[in-house]
C-alpha positions in Angstrom: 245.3 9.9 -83.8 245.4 13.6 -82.0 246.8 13.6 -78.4 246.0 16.7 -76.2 249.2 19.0 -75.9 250.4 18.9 -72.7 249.5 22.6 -71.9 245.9 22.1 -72.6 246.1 19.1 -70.1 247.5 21.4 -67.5 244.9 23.6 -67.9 241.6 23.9 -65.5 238.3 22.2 -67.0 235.6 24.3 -68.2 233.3 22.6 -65.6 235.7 23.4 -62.8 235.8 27.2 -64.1 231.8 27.4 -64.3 231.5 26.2 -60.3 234.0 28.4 -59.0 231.4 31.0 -61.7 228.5 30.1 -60.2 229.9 30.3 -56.4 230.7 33.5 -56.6 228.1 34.8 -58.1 226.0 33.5 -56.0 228.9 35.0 -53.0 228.1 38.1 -54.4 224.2 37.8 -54.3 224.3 37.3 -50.7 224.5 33.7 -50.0 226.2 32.7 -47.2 229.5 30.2 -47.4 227.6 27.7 -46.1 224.9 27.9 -48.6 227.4 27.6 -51.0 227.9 23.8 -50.4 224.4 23.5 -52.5 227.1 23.1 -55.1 228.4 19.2 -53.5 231.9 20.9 -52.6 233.7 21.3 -49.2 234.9 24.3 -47.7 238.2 24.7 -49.2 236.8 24.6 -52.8 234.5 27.2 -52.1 237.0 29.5 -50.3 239.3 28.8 -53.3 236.4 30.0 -55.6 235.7 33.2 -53.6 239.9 34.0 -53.9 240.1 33.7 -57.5 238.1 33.1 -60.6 240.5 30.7 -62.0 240.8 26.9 -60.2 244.4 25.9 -59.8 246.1 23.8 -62.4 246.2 19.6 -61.2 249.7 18.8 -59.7 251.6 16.8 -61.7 252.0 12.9 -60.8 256.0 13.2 -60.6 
């Protein structure tokens, strides 16, 4: 039986990194922030996703 390493649990999901893809690029396009929330997220996720292309690892449980 393979466990995951712990690094690769660390790391952002792929889904998370494709929204915070497709919410900037639709930024870019012209679509307004609150436009953005077509996308089911709040306001914090999608200034988050305008600040960097990369989602922030989960906190760990400790």
């Amino acid at each position: 039986m393979l466990l995951p390493c712990e690094e690769d649990a660390m790391a952002p999901s792929a889904d998370k990194v494709a929204l915070y893809t497709a919410i900037r690029r639709d930024s870019a396009a012209g679509m307004s922030g609150r436009a953005l929330h077509k996308y089911g997220v709040g306001r914090w996720t999608v200034t988050k996703a305008l600040r960097s292309a990369w989602p922030e690892p989960r906190k760990d449980a400790s």
